[in-house]
N, C-alpha and C positions, 0 to 999 in steps of 0.2 A: 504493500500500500504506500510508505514511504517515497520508494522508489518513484511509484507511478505517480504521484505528486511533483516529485522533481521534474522530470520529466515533461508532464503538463506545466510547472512556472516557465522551463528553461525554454518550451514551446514558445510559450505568449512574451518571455523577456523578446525573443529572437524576433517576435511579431513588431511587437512595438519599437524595436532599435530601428526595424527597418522602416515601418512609416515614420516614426521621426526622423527620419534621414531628408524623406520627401519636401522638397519645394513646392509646396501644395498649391501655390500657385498659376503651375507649370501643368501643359498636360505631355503624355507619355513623350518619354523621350527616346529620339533617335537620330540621325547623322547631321553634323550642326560644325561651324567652323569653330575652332577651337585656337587659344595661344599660347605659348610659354609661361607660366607663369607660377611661382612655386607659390605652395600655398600661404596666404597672410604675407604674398610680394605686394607689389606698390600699387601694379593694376589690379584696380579696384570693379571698375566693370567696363565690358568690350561689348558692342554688336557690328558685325563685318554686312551683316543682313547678306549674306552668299546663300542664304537655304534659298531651296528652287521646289520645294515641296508645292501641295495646293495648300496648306494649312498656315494662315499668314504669322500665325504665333511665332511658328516656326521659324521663319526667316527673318526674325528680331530676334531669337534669343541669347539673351548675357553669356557669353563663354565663360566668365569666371565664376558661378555660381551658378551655371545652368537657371537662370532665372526667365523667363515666358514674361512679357507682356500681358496685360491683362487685356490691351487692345491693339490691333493694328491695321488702319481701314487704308491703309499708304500704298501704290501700287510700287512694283519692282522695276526696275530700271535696269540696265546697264550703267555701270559705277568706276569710279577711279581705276579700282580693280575687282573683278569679278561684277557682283549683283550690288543695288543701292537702294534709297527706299526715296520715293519722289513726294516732296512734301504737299499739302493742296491746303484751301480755303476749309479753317474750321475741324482740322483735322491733322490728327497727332497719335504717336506711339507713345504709349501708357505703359510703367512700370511703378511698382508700388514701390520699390526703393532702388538706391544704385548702389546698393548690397552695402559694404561695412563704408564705405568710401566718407559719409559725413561724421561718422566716429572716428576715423581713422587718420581724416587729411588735417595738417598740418601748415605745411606746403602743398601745390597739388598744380595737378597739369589736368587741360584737354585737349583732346588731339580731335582733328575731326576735318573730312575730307568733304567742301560743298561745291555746288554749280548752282551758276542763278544768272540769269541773262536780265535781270531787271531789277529794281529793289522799290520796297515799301517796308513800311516800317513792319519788322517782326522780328521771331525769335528762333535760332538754332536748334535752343533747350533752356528748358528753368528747371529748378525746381521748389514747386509752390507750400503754402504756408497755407491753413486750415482758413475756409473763407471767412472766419470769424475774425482773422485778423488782417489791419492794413497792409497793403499791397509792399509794403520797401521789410516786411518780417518775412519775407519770400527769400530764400536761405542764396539761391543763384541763379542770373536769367543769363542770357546773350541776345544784346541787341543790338539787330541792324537797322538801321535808316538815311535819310539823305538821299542822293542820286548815286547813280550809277559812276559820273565823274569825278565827282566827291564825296564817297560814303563817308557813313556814320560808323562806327564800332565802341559798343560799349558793351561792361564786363563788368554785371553787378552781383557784390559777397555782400550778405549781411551775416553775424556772428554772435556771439553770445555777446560782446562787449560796446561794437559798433559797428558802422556801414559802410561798404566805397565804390564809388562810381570809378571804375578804369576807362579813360576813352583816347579813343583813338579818331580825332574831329581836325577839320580846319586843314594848317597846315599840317598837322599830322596824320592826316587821314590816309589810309590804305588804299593804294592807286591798283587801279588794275586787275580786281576782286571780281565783279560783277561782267563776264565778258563772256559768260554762259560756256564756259571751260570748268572744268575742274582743278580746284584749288585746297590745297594745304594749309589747315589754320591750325596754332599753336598755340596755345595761353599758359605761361608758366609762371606760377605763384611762389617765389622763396622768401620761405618764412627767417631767410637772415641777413635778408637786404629787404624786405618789406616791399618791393616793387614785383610788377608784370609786366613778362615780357611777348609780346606777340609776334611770333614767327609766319611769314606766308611762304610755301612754296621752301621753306626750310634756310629762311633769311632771317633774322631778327630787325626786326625794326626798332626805327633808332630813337622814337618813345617811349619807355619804362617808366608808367605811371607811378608812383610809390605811396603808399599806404604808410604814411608816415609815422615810425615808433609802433606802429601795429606786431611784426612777430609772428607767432602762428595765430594760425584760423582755428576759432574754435567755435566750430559749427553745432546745432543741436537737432539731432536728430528725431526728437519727440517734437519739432516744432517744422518739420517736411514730412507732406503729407504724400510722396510721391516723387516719381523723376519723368517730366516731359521730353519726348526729343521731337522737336516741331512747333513749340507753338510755347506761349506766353503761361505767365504762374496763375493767371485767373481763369474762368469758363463762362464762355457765350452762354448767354439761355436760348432754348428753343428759338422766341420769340424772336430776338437779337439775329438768329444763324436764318431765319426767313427774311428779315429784312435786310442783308444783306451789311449786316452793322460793319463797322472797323474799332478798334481799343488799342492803341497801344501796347495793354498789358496781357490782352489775349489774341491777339493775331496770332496768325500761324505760318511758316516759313511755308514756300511754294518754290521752290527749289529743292537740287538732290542733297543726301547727305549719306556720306557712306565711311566705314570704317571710324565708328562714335567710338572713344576712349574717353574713361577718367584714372587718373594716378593720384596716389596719395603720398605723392613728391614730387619736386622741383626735377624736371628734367634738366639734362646738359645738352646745348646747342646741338653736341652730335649726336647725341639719342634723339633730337629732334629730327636731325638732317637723315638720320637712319631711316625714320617713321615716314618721310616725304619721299626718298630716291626710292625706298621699298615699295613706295605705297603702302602704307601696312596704317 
């Protein structure tokens, strides 16, 4: 009797280790691109968007945490390299977090490959703050605006402490973005010079906003409700997506984007210039 008792717990421990294992998120998994990355390394979350399944979960999912999308209404494209996901009006790739990345970054990089032959103001990716609270408690957006000759680039961290606007405007603006090519953008946060540095195409550019006396980022993860790639930290209503509204804070990028990274460190130039010559 003993025995068959053990037997029966050591059943149900083996039950239970394996759905706790589960990203319950996620539906069944199978062949998806994948990256080097040892575990609790610096990338924090990847999507290559290379699935070619009919299942569009699939061809978003986080290589480093096998993490699925809770949505993905974006169609596939041909990309930098391989497949990409083409951004539209009103619509956006949904994941409920970008796995440890806000616990973990310090310093922090994004890597991220777009194409856009026109611009209006929108956003890369945010990630938004619970609507109960003002719009700048919205943890990180990327936004573009301006013209095509003169963009806009701005690169907003809000943090447990304080806020910062990064921009890239005026005379500093990033020439030659918008030219419906695919392009390489780089944002690298070091938390020991307190400035960012934005790389295109695997150049740095020679504005490094600084966050002055800032240090690390010390992001709060109970206070991101979510990680967008495509579109602004607020949401259209019904109402607003019929009449055809515009928001600043929700727009949605309509260009491609392909090969999304986040790091939970300051890259170096050449890991930048690797990420661009590889396409990766």
């Amino acid at each position: 009797m003993k025995n068959k008792i053990f037997k029966i717990f050591g059943a149900l421990s083996i039950s239970f280790l394996m759905f706790s294992c589960q990203n319950l998120d996620r539906p069944e998994l199978g062949d998806y691109p994948k990256d080097a990355n040892q575990p609790g390394g610096p990338l924090k979350f990847y999507v290559a968007f290379d699935g070619t399944t009919s299942n569009p979960l699939m061809n978003a999912v986080d290589s480093i945490r096998a993490k699925f999308p809770s949505d993905n209404p974006l169609a596939s494209i041909d990309g930098a390299k391989g497949k990409a996901a083409q951004g539209a009006n009103y619509k956006y790739i949904k994941y409920s977090s970008a796995n440890d990345f806000a616990k973990e970054a310090k310093s922090f990089s994004l890597s991220v490959w777009v194409k856009k032959g026109d611009l209006k103001t929108d956003h890369i990716f945010s990630m938004p703050a619970p609507s109960s609270y003002h719009w700048s408690a919205a943890s990180m957006f990327l936004l573009t605006e301006g013209t095509a000759a003169q963009p806009v680039v701005k690169f907003f961290v809000k943090d447990k402490t304080s806020e910062k606007w990064f921009e890239w405007t005026g005379a500093n603006a990033v020439t030659g973005l918008y030219d419906n090519n695919w392009h390489h953008l780089a944002f690298v946060y070091d938390a020991g010079t307190s400035k960012m540095t934005l790389y295109k195409d695997g150049v740095a550019h020679t504005n490094a906003p600084e966050w002055t006396g800032h240090g690390n980022v010390v992001l709060e993860p109970t206070k991101i409700t979510g990680l967008k790639i495509g579109a602004g930290p607020q949401e259209f209503t019904a109402q607003q997506v019929s009449q055809g509204a515009s928001d600043w804070l929700k727009n949605s990028w309509n260009g491609g984007i392909d090969q999304f990274r986040l790091y939970a460190t300051a890259l170096t130039a050449a890991e930048v210039n690797t990420l661009y010559t590889k396409k990766k």
